[in-house]
C-alpha positions in Angstrom: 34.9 149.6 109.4 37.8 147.8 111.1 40.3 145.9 108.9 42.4 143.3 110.0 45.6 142.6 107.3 47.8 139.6 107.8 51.3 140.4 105.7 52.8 136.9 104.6 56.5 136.3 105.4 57.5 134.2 102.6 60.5 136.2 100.4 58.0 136.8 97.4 55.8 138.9 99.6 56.7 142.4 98.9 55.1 144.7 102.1 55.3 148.0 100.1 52.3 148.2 98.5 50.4 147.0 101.7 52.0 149.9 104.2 51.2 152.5 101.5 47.9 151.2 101.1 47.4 151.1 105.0 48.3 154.9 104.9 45.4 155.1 102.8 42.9 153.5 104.6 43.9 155.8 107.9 43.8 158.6 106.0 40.5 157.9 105.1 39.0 157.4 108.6 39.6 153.5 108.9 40.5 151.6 111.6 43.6 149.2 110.9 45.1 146.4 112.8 48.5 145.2 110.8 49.6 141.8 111.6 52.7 139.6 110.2 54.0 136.6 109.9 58.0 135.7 109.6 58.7 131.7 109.5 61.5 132.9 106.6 63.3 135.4 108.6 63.4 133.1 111.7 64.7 130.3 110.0 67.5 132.9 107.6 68.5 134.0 111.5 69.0 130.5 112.8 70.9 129.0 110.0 73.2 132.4 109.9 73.8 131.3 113.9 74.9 127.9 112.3 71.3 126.1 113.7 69.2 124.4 111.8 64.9 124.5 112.0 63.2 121.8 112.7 60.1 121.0 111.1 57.4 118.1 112.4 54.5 116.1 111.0 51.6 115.5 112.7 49.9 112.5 112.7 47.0 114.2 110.8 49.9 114.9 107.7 50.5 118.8 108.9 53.6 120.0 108.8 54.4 122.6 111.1 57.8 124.7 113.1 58.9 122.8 116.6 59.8 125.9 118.7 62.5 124.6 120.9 64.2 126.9 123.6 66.6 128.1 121.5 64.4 128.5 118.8 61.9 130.7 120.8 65.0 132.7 122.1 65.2 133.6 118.3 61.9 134.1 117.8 61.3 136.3 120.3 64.5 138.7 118.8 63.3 138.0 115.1 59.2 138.8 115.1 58.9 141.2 117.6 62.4 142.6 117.6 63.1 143.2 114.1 60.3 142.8 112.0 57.9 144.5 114.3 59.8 146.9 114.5 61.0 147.4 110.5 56.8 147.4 110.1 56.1 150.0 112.7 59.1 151.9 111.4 58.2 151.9 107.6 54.3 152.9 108.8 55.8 155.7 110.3 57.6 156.7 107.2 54.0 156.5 105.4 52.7 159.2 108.1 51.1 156.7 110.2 51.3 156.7 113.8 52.1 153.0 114.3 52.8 150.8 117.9 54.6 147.5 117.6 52.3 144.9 119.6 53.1 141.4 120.8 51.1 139.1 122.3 52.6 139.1 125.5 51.7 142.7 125.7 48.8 143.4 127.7 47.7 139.7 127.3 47.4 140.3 123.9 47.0 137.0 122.8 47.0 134.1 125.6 46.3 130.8 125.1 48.2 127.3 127.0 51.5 126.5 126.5 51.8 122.9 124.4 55.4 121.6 125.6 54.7 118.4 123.8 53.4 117.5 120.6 52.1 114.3 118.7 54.7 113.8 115.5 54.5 111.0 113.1 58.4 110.3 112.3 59.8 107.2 109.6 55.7 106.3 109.9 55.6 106.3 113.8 53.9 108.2 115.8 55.9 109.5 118.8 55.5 112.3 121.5 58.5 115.0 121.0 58.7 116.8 124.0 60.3 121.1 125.4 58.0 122.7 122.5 57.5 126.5 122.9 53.9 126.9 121.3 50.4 127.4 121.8 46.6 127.8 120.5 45.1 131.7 121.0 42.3 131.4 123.5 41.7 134.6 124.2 42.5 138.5 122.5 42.4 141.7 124.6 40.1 143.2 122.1 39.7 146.1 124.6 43.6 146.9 124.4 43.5 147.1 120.5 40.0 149.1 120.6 41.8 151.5 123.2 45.0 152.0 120.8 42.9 152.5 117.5 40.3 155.1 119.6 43.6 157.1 120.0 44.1 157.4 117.0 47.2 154.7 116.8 47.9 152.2 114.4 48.3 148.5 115.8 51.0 146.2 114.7 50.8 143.6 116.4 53.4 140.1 116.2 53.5 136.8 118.1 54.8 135.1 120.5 52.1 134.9 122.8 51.7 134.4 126.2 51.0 131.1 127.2 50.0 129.7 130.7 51.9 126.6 131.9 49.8 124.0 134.1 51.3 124.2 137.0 50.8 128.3 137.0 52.7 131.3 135.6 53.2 131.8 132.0 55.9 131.9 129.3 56.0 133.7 125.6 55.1 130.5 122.8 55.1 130.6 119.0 51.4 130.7 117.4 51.0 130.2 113.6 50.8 133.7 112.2 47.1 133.5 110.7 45.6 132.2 112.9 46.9 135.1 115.4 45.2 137.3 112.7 42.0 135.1 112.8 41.4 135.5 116.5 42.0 139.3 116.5 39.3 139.5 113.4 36.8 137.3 115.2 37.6 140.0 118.6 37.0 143.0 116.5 34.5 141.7 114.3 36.5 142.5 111.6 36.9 141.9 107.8 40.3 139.7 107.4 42.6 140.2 104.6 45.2 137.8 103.9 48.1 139.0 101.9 50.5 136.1 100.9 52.3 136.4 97.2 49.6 134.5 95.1 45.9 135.6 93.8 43.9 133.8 95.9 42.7 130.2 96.5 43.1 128.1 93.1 41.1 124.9 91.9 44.6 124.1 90.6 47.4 125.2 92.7 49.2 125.6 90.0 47.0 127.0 87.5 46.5 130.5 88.5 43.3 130.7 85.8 41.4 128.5 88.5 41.0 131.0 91.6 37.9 130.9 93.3 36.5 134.4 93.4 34.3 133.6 96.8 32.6 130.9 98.8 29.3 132.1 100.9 27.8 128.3 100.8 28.7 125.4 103.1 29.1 123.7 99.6 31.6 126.3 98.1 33.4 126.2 101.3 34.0 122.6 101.3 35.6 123.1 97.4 37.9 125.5 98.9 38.6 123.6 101.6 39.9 120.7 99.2 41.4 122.5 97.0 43.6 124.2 99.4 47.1 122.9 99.6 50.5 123.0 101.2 50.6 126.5 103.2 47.5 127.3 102.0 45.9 124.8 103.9 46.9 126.7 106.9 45.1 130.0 105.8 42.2 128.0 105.0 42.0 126.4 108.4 42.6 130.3 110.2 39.8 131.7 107.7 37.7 128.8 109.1 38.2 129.9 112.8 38.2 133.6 112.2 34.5 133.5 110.7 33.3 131.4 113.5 35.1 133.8 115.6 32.8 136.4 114.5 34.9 138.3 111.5 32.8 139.7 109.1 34.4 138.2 106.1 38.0 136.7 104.9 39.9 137.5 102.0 42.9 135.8 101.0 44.8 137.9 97.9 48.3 139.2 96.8 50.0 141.7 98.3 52.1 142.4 95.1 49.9 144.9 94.2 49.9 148.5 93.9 46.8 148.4 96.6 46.4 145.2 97.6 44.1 145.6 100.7 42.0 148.1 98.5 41.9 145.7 95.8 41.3 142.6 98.4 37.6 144.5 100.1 36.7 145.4 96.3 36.6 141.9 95.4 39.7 140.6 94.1 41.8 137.5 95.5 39.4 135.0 97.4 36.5 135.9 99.7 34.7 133.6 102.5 31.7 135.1 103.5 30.1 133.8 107.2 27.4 132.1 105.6 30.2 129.4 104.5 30.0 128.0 107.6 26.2 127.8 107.2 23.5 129.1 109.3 24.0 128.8 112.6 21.3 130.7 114.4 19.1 128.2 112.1 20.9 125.2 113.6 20.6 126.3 116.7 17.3 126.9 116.8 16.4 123.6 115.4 18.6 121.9 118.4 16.4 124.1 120.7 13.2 122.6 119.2 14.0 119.2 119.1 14.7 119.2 122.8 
């Protein structure tokens, strides 16, 4: 079994648990690909520089990070320089022989570079251009398969590398889960989220209301609108890392003693592939009619 864990960012996220329990699953034989996020540490660094983030909303109503220059420049020093390496470093303290990834290594992760992007601002919609991001097109699956058959742990961090249109590339910010999503979908992996709540709630804030799993087109579309705010996000990356071919998602807590442990026996929130319905069934029904 290959496991795929996405650690949250966010302050309330506490990694210790998580490493320990990655120690664990080595231990026992499994393969692990660690991934992280870091929006919180990025933004701490720039306002300690005196800068200030800069958030955008779509036209759609998502908010998300614009990545200017400067702001990739710390980027680039923040997720794979220090937090990379603080993960890779603590995994090693847990007896694990860990290698810090980004997704400019090897082509890790490659997708196109967006330089500008569609922002609704005072409630018009403009075009704000010199953004440093990108959607994941592809993952060197056989680059992470070649560092776990060595017995190595993958920790792996955006940027990625994106190509520019008129050739060449240059290292873009990618949102954090759905990094994770593609590399499950790759390894045909189960997904486990760890962010600092239980799951997906009914209620957002009602923590009583946590939907245990969804394997239903049906129960997929409740999750769906009940997710809010950042959980919308994770919602969205579980979406694309089932069609991607990941063998399930689990969003829990990873303020927990084990919390991927926990997250595989059935605690937090699991989507199952057969949320997305059956595909082979629509296909073959397309096939037919024509």
């Amino acid at each position: 079994m290959t496991v795929v864990v996405k650690i949250g960012g966010a302050r309330a996220v506490d990694p210790e648990g998580a490493l320990a329990d990655v120690a664990s699953l080595v231990e026992d034989g499994e393969d692990v690909v660690l991934t992280h996020g870091g929006s919180t540490a990025v933004d701490e660094t720039l306002e300690e520089l005196g800068e200030e983030p800069t958030y955008v909303e779509t036209p759609g109503g998502v908010v998300g990070r614009f990545t200017d220059e400067r702001t990739m420049d710390v980027f680039k020093m923040v997720m794979p320089g220090k937090l990379n390496t603080d993960l890779v470093e603590s995994l090693h303290n847990e007896g694990v022989d860990a290698v810090g990834l980004s997704g400019t290594d090897g082509k890790l992760l490659e997708g196109k570079r967006k330089s500008a992007v569609r922002v609704k601002e005072d409630g018009k919609k403009k075009i704000k251009r010199g953004d440093h991001s990108g959607t994941i097109e592809s993952v060197n699956a056989d680059l992470l398969e070649t560092v776990l058959a060595g017995g190595y742990t993958p920790v792996v961090s955006v940027p990625v590398l994106g190509k520019e249109k008129e050739g060449g590339y240059t290292a873009v910010n990618a949102d954090a889960d759905r990094a994770a999503a593609a590399i499950a979908g790759a390894l045909e992996a189960d997904l486990v989220v760890l962010t600092d709540v239980s799951g997906i709630y009914e209620d957002p804030d009602d923590e009583s209301t946590k939907i245990d799993t969804a394997s239903t087109p049906d129960e997929f579309e409740a999750v769906k609108a009940a997710a809010e705010g950042f959980m919308t996000k994770k919602v969205m990356a579980a979406e694309e890392a089932l069609e991607g071919g990941a063998s399930s998602v689990i969003v829990a807590t990873a303020n927990a003693d084990e919390p991927i442990t926990s997250a595989l026996a059935g605690e937090g929130t699991t989507l199952e592939p057969g949320a997305l319905g059956d595909a082979d069934a629509d296909e073959t029904a397309q096939e037919a009619a024509e």
